[in-house]
N, C-alpha and C positions, 0 to 999 in steps of 0.2 A: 053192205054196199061200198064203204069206206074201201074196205080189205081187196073188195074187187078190181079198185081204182088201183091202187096200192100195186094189187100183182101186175095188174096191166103196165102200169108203167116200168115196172121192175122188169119187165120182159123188152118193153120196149128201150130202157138204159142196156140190158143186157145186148140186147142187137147191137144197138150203136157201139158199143166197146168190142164186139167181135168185131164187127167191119170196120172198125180202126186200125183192130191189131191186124187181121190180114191186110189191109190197104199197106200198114209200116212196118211188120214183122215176116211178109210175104205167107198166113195160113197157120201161124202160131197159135192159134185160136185153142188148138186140140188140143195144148196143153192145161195141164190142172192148176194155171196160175193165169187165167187172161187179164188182168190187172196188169200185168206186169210192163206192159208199155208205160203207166201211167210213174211204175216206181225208175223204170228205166228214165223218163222225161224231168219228175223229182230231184233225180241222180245230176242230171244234166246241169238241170237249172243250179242244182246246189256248187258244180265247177265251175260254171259260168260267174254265180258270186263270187267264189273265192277268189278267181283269178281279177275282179273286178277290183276287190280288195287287197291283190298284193300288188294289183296295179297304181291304184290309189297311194300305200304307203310306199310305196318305191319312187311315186311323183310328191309326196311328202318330205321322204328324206333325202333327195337330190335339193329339191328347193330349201330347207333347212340348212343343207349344204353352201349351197351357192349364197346364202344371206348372210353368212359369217359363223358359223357351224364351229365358234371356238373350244372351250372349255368343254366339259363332262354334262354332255347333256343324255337323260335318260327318256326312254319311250314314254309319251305321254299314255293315261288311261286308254284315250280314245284311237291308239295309235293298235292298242294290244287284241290280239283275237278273242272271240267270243267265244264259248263251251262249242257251242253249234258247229264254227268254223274248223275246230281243229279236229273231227272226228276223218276216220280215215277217208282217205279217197276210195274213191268208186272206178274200175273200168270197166269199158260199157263189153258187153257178150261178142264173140264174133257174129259178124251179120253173115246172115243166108247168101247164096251164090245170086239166087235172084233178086237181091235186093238192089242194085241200079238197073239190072233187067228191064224190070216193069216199066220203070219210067221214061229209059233212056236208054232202047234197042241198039245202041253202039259200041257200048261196054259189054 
């Protein structure tokens, strides 16, 4: 009875991840990897840190700067990227011809 439950819902996740990916990948569905909006949006999010982060230590070391930034100062721990951070960048796929189509017939 459990396993019933079990499939059903896995059927019903599996829908929802189809009609995602065609709603954002315009029908990408049919390929052998429908996840992959999920690793595409991963991908994103993980730029969006970075950039939040070299944002952050750029507004560090200006401020550092401006307060009297003398002698041999060295990057603090907290200053230095994390394993996570320095792994290579990601760019995203070309997008399909219909992909502003859909939403916004003027393009």
């Amino acid at each position: 009875d459990e396993m019933k439950e079990v499939k059903e819902e896995h059927i019903k996740v599996m829908e929802f991840v189809k009609q995602t990916t065609q709603y954002y990948q315009g029908g990408a569905f049919e390929d052998k990897q429908p996840l992959q909006l999920f690793v595409i949006v991963n991908n994103f999010v993980g730029m969006v840190d970075q950039a939040c982060i070299d944002i952050a230590r750029s507004l560090q070391q200006r401020k550092a700067n401006t307060n009297g930034g003398g002698g041999g100062s060295s990057a603090s721990p907290s200053l230095l990227p994390t394993p996570d951070v320095l792994r290579t960048r990601v760019t995203f796929p070309r997008l399909p011809d219909n992909f502003l189509k859909a939403r916004y017939p003027l393009f």
